[in-house]
N, C-alpha and C positions, 0 to 999 in steps of 0.2 A: 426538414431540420433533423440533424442528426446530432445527440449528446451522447458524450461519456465519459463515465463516472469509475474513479478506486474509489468505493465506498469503503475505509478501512475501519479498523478500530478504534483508531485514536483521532483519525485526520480524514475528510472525505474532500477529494478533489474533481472538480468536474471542467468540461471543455466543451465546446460546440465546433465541430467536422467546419473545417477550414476559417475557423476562428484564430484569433493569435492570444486569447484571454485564459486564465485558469485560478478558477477558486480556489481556495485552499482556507477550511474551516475545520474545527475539531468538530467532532462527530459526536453532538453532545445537544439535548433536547431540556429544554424546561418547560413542563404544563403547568403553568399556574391555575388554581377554581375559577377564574374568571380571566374574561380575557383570551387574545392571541398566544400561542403556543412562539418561543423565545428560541434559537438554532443559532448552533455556531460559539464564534467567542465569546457573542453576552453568556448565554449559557453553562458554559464553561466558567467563567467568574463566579457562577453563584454556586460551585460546588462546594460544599461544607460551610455557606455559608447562608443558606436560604430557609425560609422558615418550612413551617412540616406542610403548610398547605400547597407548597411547591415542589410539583414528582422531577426531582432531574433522572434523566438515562441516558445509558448508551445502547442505540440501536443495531449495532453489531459489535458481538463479541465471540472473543476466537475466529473471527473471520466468519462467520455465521449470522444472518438475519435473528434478530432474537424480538423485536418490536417492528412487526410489519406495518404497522401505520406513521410510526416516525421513519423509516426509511421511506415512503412514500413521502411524504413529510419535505424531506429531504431534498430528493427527487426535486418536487417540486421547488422547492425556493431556488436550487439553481435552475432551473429553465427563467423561476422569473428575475432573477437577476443575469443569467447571460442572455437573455432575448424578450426584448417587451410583447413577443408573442407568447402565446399561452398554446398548450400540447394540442396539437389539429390530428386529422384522421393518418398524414404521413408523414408524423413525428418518432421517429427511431431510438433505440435508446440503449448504450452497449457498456457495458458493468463487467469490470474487472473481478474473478473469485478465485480464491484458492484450489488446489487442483484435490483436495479430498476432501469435496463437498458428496453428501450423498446428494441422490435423485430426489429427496424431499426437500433439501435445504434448496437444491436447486433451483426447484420449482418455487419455493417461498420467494426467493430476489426476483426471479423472473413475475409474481403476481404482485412483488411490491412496486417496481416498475409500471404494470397495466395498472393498477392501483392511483399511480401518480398520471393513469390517459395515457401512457406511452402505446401507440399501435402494435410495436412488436419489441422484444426484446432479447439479445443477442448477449450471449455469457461468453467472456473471454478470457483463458489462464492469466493469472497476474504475474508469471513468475515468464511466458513466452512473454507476456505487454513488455514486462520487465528486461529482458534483456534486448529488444527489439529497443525498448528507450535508450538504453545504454551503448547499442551501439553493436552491441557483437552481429556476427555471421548465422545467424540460426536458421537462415533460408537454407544455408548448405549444407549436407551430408558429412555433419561433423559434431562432436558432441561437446558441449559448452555448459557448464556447470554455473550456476547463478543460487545464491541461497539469498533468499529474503530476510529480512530481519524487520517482523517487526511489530506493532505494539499487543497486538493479538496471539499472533502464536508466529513461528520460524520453520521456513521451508527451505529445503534444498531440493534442485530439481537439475535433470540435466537434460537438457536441450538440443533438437536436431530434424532438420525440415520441417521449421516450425511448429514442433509440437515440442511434447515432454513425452519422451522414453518413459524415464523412472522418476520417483518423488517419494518425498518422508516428509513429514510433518510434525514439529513437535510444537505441544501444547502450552508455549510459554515465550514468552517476548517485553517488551519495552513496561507494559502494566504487571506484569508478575515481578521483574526485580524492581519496581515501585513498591508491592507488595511486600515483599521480602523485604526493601529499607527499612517501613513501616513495622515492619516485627523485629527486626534486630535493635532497631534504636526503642522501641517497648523494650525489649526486654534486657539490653548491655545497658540503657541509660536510665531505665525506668523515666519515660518521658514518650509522650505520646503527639503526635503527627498527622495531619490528612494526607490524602494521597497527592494533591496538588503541589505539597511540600518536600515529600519524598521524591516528586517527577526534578522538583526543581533540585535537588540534593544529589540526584542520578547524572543530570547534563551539568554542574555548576563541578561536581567531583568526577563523575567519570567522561567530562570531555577533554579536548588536548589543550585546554589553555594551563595546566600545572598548578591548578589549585592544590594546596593540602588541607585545606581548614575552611569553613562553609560555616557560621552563623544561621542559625533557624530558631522562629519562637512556634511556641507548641504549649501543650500542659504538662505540667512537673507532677506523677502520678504519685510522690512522693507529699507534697503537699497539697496537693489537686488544686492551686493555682499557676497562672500564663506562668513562663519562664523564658528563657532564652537556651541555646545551645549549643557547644562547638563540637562538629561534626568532625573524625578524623577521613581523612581519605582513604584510609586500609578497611572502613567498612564500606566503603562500593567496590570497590578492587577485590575483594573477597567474593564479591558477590556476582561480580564481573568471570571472574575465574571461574567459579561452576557453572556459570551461563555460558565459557565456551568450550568446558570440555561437552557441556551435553551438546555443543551446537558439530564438535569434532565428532563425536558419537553419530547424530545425522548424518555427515557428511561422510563417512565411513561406511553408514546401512546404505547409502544411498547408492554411492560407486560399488559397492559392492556387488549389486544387482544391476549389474550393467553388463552387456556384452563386452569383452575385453577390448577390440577395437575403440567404443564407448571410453572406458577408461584408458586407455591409451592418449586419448583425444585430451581427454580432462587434464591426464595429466603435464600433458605439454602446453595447453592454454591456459589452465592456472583456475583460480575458484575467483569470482565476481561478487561481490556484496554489494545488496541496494537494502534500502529501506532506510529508517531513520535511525535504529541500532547497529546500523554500520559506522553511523559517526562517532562510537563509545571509543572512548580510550585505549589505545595501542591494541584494536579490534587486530590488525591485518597482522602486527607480529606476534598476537596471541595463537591465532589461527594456522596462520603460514610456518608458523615454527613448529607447531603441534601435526600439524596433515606433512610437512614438508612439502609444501607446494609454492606456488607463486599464488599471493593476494591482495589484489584490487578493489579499492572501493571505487563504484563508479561515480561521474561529477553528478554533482547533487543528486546521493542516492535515495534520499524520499520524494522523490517525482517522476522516478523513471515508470513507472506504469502509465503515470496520465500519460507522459511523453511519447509512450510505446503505442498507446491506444489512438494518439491524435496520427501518429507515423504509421500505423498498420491500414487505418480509414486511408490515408492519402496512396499506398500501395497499391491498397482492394483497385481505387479509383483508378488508377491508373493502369492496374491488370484488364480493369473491364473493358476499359476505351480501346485495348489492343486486342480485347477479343470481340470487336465488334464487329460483324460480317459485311464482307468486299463487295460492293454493287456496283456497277457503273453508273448508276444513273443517282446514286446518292450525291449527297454536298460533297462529302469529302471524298470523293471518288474524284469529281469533277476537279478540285483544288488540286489533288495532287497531279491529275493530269497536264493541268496547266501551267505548275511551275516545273514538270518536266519537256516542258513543249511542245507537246501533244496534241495540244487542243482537246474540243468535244463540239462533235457536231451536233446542233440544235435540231 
């Protein structure tokens, strides 16, 4: 049995090697003093709302293991929900990471895996999964530029025979301009927020359905009782805008440190956005106007890793079947002889 997992920041999606199934849960843990440990959506509901004797977390942050026993945790509950088998001696197990992981952090996802029985565990660039899901050419001798967006931090990376050339990374994504809602409405409306409300304030105002105005109840820090609120839309669009000149900033260091053929390539195929921050509001002409390039989100760009990880498994398998050594006296020696007319003498 073979699993693989984008354990991300906000979202962990898993799959099982020639399944057609794929989880997809927030990456969110509740330990209650007593009791099974709670994963996933329940989990997430009980944020700012659970009492003190309930630890909620998230077990990676910044694209980084930060609680090794809930990513194990993890781990496990999808094997037991995509297989009523439980981890055996050649059980596999392959984890989508960012590409500036140190060798410690490394080592941390690969012992949270062994953690959860996996027999071996295999780390794979999120941002090569990623453009492999989406579709581009990055088997071939050509450079292809894909920036991640997403709720941990934003990478650009540019891509070519399967690997990553170059990459930049910056420290901030889908949970930091949550963060930043969360302070600018303290401090412009004197009125206070959890984060789960500013998530919803971020996709209700900075997605493309044209909202201008958004209702949210919170505390009125003014009389320190509930209240009600109307949100304008120029404060995520504010917020939106310095989220992509820093992201133009990346995407700038990044081609920069490229062999000039490298950028040459970029620049005739264009910039690729995945993640779930590529569906913010007028992302592609924020971006594309500012780099002057051509920019693509790709179709459903918060899955393209799992997509990428399920389609690189099916590649491997079929590279190996073709390097498999020629014998005559094998099965498939004999088959093919047979449907050439050949025969095989017994």
């Amino acid at each position: 049995m073979h699993l693989m997992i984008d354990l991300g920041t906000s979202h962990y999606r898993a799959a099982l090697d020639g399944g057609k199934t794929v989880i997809q849960e927030p990456c969110v843990i509740a330990h209650p003093d007593r009791g099974g440990v709670v994963i996933g959506s329940d989990a997430q509901r009980m944020i700012g709302r659970s009492p003190a004797h309930i630890r909620i977390v998230r077990p990676v942050e910044l694209g980084v293991i930060v609680d090794l026993d809930g990513a194990s945790l993890i781990i496990r509950d999808c094997v037991a929900r995509l297989s009523p088998r439980r981890f055996g001696l050649k059980t596999k197990l392959s984890i989508a990471v960012p590409s500036n992981l140190t060798q410690i952090q490394r080592r941390s996802i690969e012992e949270a895996g062994k953690l959860a029985g996996a027999q071996s565990v295999q780390l794979i660039n999120a941002s090569v999964a990623a453009g492999l899901g989406a579709g581009l050419p990055i088997q071939a001798p050509r450079g292809c530029l894909v920036v991640h967006m997403g709720a941990g931090i934003t990478e650009a990376a540019v891509l070519s025979m399967n690997e990553v050339v170059e990459s930049n990374t910056l420290p901030s994504g889908g949970h930091a301009l949550d963060a930043a809602i969360m302070e600018r409405v303290r401090r412009e409306y004197r009125f206070m927020i959890g984060q789960r409300t500013a998530e919803y304030v971020k996709h209700q105002l900075g997605g493309d359905d044209g909202l201008e105005m958004v209702e949210i109840r919170g505390r009125n820090l003014q009389t320190g009782l509930p209240d009600v609120l109307q949100v304008q839309r120029q404060v995520v669009d504010d917020l939106l805008e310095s989220y992509c000149r820093s992201v133009v900033d990346l995407i700038g260091r990044t081609i920069s440190a490229c062999q000039p053929e490298l950028a040459g390539d970029v620049y005739e195929s264009g910039i690729l956005l995945v993640g779930g921050g590529a569906l913010m509001r007028h992302m592609v002409t924020r971006l594309g106007g500012q780099m002057a390039m051509t920019t693509i989100v790709a179709q459903a760009p918060e899955t393209c890793v799992i997509r990428g990880l399920m389609r690189r498994r099916v590649d491997l398998d079929t590279a190996n079947k073709s390097l498999q050594p020629w014998h005559p006296f094998t099965k498939r020696a004999r088959l093919a002889l047979r449907a050439d007319g050949k025969g095989v003498e017994s």
